[in-house]
BAFI-3210 file (N, C-alpha, C; in Angstrom, 3 decimals, decimal comma, padded with zeros to 6 digits):
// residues 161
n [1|2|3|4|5|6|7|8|9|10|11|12|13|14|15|16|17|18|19|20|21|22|23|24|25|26|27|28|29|30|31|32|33|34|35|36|37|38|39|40|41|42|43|44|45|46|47|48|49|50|51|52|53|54|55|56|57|58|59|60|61|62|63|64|65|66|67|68|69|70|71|72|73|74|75|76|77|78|79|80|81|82|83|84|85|86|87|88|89|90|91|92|93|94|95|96|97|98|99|100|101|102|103|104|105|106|107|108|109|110|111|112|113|114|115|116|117|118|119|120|121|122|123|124|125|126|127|128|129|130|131|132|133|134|135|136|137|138|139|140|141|142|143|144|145|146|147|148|149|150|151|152|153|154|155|156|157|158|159|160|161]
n.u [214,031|213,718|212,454|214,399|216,449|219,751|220,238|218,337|217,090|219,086|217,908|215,699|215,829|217,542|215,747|213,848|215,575|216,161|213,497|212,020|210,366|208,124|208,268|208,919|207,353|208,277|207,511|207,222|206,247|203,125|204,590|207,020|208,790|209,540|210,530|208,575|208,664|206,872|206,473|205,960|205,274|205,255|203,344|200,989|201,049|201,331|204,352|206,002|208,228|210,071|211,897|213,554|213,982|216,227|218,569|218,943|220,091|222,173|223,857|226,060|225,240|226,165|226,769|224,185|222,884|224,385|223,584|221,185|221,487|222,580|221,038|217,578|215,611|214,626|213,319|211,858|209,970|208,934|207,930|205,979|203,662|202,150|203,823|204,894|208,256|210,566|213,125|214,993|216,853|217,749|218,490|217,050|213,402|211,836|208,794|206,327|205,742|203,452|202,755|200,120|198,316|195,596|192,772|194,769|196,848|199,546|200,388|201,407|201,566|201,809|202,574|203,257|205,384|203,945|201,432|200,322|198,634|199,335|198,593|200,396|200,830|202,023|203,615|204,883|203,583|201,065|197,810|195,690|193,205|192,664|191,496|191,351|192,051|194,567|195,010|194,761|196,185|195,056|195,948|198,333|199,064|198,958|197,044|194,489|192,543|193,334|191,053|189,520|191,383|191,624|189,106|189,185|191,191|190,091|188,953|189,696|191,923|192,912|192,026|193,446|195,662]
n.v [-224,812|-223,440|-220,686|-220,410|-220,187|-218,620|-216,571|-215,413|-215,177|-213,084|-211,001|-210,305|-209,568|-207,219|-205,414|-205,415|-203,968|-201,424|-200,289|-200,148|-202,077|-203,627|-206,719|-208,662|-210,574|-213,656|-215,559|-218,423|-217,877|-219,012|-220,708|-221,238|-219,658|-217,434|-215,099|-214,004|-210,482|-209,425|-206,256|-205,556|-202,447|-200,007|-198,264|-197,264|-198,295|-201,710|-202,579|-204,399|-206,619|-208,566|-211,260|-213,427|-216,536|-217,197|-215,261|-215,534|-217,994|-217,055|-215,507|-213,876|-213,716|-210,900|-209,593|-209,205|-207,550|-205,454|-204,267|-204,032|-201,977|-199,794|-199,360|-197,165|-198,680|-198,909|-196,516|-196,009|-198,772|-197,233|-194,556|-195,227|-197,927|-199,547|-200,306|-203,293|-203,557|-205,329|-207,800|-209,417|-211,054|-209,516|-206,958|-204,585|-203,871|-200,893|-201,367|-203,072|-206,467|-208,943|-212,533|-213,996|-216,569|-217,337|-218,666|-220,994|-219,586|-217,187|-213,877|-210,984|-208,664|-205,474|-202,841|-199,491|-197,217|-195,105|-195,826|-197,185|-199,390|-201,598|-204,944|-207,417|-209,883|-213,325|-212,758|-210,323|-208,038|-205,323|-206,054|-205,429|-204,659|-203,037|-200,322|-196,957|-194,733|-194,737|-196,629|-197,279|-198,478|-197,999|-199,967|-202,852|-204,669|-207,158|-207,672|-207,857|-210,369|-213,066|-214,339|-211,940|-210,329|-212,118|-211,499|-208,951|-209,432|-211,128|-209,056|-207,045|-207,929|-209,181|-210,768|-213,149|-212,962]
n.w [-150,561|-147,717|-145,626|-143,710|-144,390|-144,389|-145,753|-146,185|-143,725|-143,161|-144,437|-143,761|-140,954|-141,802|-143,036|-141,154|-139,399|-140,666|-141,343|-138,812|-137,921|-136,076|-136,834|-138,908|-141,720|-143,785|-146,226|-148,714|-152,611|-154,014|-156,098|-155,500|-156,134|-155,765|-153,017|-150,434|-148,595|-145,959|-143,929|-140,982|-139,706|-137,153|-137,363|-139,370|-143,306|-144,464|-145,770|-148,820|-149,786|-152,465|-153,434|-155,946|-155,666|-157,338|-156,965|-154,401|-154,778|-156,688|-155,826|-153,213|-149,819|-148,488|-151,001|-151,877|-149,394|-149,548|-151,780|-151,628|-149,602|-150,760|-152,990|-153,896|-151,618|-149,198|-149,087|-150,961|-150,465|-148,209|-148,984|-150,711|-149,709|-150,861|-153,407|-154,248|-153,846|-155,797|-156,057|-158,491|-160,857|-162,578|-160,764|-158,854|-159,441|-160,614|-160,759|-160,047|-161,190|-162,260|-163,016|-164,973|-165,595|-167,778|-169,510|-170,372|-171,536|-171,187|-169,239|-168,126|-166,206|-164,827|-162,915|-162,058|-160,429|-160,673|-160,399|-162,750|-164,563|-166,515|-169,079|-170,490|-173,424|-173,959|-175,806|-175,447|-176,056|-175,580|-174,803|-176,735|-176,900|-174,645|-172,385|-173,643|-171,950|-168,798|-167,044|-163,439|-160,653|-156,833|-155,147|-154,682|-157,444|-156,749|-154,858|-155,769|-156,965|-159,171|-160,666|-160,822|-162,849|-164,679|-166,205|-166,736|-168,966|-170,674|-171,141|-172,994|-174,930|-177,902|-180,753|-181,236|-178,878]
ca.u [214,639|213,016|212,352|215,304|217,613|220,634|220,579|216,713|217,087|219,982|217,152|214,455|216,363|217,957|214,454|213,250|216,045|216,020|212,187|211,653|209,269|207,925|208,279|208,841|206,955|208,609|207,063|207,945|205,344|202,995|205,479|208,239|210,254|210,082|209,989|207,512|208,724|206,235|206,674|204,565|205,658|204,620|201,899|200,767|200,366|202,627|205,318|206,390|210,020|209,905|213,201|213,833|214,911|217,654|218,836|218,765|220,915|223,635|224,443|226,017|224,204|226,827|226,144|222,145|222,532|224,931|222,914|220,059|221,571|223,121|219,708|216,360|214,843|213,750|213,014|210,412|208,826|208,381|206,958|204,532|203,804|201,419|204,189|206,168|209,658|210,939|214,670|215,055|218,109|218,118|218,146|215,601|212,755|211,171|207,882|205,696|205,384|202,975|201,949|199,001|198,067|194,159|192,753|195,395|197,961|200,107|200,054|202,489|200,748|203,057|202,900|204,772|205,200|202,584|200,453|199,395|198,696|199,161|198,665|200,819|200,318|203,316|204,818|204,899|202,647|200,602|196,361|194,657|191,801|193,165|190,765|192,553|192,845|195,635|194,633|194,903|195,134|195,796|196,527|198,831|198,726|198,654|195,814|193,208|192,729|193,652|190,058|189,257|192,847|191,224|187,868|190,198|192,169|189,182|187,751|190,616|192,884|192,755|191,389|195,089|196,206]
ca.v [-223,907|-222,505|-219,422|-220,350|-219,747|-217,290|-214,965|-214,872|-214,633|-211,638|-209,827|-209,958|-208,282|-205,956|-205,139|-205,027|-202,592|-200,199|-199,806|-199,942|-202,646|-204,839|-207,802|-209,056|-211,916|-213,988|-216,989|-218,136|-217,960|-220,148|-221,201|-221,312|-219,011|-216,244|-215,084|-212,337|-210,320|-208,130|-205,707|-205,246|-201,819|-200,107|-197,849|-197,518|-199,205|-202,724|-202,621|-205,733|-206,764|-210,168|-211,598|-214,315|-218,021|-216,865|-214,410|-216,556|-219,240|-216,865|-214,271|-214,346|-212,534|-209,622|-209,245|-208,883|-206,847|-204,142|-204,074|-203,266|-200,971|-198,718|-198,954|-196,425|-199,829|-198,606|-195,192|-196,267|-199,072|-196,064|-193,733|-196,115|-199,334|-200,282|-201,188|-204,256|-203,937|-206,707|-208,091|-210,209|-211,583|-208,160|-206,141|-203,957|-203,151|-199,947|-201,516|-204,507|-207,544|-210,348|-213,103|-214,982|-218,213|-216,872|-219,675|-221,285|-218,513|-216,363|-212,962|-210,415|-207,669|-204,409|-201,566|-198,742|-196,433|-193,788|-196,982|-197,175|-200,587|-202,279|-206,391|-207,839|-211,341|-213,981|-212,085|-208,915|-206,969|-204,595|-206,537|-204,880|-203,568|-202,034|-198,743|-195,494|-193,856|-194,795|-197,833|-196,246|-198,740|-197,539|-201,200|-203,533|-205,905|-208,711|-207,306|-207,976|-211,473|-213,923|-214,488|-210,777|-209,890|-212,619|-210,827|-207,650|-209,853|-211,440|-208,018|-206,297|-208,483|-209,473|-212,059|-213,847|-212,809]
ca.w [-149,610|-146,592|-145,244|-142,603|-145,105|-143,327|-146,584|-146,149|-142,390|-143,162|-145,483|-143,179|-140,158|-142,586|-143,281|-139,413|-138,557|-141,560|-141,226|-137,248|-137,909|-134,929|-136,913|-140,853|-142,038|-144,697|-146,716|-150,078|-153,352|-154,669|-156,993|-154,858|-157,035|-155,213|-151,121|-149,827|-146,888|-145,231|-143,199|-140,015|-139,405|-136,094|-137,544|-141,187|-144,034|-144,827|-147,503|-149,094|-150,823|-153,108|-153,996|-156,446|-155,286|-158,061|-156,331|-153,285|-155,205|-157,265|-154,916|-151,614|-149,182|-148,042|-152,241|-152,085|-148,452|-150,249|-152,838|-150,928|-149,130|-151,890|-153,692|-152,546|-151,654|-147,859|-149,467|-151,919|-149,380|-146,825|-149,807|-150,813|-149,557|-151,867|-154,576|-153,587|-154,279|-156,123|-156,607|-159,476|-161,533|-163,494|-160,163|-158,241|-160,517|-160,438|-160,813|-160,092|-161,819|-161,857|-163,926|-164,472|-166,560|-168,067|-170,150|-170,705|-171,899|-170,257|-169,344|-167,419|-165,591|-164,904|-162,771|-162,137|-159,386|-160,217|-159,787|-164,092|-165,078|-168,624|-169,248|-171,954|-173,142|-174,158|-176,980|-174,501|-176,927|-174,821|-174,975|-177,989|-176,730|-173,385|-172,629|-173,787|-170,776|-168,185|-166,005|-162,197|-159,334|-156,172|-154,557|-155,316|-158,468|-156,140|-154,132|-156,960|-157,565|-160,460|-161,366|-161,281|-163,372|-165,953|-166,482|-167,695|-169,714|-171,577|-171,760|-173,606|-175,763|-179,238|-181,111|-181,063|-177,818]
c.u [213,543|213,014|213,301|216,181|218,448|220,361|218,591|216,477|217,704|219,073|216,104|214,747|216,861|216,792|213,600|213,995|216,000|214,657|211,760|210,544|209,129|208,060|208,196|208,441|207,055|207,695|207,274|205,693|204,591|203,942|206,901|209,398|210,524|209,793|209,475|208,186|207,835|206,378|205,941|205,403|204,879|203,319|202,402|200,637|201,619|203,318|205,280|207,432|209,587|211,379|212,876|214,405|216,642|218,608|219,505|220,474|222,157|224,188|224,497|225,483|224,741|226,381|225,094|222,197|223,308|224,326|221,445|220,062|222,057|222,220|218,665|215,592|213,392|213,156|211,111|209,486|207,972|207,170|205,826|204,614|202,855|201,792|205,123|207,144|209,808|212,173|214,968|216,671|218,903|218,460|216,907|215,103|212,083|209,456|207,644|205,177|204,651|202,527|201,228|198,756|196,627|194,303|193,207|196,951|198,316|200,243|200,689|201,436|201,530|201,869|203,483|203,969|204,252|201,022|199,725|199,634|199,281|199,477|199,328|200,571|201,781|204,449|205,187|204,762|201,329|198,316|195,878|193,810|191,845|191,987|192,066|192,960|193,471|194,551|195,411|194,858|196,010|196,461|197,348|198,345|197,869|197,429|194,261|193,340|192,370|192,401|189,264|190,245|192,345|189,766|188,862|190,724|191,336|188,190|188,774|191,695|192,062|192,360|192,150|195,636|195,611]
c.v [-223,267|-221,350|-219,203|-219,874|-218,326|-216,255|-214,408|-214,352|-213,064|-210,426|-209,144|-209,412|-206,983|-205,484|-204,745|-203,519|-201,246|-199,486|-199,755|-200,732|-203,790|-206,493|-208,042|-210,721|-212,732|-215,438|-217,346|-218,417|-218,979|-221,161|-221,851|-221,013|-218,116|-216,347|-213,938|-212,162|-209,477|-207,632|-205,018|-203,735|-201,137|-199,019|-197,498|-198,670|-200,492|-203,013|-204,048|-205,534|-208,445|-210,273|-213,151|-215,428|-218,058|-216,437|-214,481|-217,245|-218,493|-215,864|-214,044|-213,033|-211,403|-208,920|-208,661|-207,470|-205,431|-203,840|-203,127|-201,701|-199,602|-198,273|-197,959|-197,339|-199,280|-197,213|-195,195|-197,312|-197,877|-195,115|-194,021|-197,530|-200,024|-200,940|-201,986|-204,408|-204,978|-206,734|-209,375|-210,190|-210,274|-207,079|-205,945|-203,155|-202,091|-199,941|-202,379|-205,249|-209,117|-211,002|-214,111|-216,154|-217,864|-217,705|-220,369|-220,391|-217,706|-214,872|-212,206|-208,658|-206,577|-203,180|-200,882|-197,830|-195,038|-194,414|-196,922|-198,942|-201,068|-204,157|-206,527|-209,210|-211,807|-213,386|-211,005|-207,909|-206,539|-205,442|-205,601|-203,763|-203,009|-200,630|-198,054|-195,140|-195,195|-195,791|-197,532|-197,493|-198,350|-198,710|-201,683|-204,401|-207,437|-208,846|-207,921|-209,567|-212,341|-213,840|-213,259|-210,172|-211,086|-212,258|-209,498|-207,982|-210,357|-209,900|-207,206|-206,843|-208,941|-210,589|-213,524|-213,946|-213,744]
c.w [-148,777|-146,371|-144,388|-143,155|-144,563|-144,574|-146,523|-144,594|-142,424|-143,490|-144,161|-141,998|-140,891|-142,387|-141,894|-139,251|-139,167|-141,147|-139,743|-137,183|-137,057|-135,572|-138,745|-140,863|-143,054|-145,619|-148,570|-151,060|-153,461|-155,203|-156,778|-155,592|-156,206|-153,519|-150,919|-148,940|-146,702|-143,976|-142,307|-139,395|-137,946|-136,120|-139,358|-141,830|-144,015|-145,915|-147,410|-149,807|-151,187|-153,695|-155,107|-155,516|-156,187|-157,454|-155,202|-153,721|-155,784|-157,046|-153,472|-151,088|-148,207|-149,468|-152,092|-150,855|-149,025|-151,289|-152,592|-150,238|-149,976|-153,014|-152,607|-152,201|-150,405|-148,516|-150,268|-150,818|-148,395|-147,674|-150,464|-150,606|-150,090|-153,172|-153,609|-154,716|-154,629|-156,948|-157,212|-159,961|-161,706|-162,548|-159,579|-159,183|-159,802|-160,687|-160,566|-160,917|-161,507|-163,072|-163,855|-165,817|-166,859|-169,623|-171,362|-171,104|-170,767|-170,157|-167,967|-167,301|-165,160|-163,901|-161,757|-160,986|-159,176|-160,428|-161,512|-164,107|-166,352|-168,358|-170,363|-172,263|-172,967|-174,445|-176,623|-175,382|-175,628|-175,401|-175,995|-177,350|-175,098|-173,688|-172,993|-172,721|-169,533|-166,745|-164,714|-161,431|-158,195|-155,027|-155,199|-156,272|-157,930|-155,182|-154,616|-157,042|-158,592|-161,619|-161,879|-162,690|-164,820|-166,507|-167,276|-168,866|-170,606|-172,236|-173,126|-174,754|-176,490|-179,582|-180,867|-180,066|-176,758]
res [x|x|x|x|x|x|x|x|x|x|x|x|x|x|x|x|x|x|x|x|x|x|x|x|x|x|x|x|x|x|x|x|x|x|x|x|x|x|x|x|x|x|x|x|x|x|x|x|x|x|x|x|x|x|x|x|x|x|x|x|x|x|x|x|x|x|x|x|x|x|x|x|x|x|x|x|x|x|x|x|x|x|x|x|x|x|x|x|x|x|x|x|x|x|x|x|x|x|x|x|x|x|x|x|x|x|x|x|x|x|x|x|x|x|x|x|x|x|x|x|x|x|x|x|x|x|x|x|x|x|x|x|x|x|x|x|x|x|x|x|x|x|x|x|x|x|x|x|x|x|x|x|x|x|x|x|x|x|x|x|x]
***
């Protein structure tokens, strides 16, 4: 599926007119599970919204656009656009999720709107040896990249993990 897609087309004006933004730029993941939209707003910083290909596939798109709209979706992009919204199976999470493949295993990266981190591995047990204090970033997850996000992950997890 393309980015032409009408319920992806529907999102990404939704998304223009709510925010007053000169232009939304959609493209789908690596993975081609999910679709980025960003939002070139006409000053400041650029939110982002990620939807599922699920999402896409088992919900018509008057569904997803009421959904959107009856959620604080535009509320939270506007209040910080450093977390990207993301609408998954389960709904709109209140935090960001990414995951990465670090040698060999898998590993689900989390955070939450007052920007704290935490890595979990498979078994979504929180890495062992995580520092104590409260992992701060003020970018997005996705900002940092893979090979940096596996230096953390070798520094902090368990013998097992």
């Amino acid at each position: 599926m393309t980015n032409q897609h009408p319920t992806l087309a529907a999102i990404r004006e939704w998304l223009k007119e709510k925010l007053s933004a000169s232009r939304v730029d959609v493209w789908e993941s690596d993975d081609s599970e999910t679709h980025i939209f960003q939002v070139q707003p006409s000053s400041g910083r650029v939110p982002e919204f990620e939807t599922s290909q699920e999402v896409i596939e088992d919900r018509s798109r008057d569904a997803i656009l009421s959904e959107l709209q009856q959620s604080d979706t535009v509320e939270r992009m506007v209040r910080d656009p450093s977390v990207r919204v993301q609408f998954f199976s389960g709904g709109i999470n209140h935090f960001e999720t990414r995951y990465i493949r670090c040698d060999g295993r898998r590993y689900r990266i989390v955070r939450d709107e007052h920007h704290h981190v935490a890595i979990f591995d498979a078994s979504d047990n929180r890495l062992r040896n995580t520092p104590r204090q409260v992992l701060n970033l003020p970018v997005s997850i996705f900002q940092k990249h893979t090979s940096k996000w596996c230096e953390d992950v070798r520094n902090w997890r368990g013998e097992d993990q």
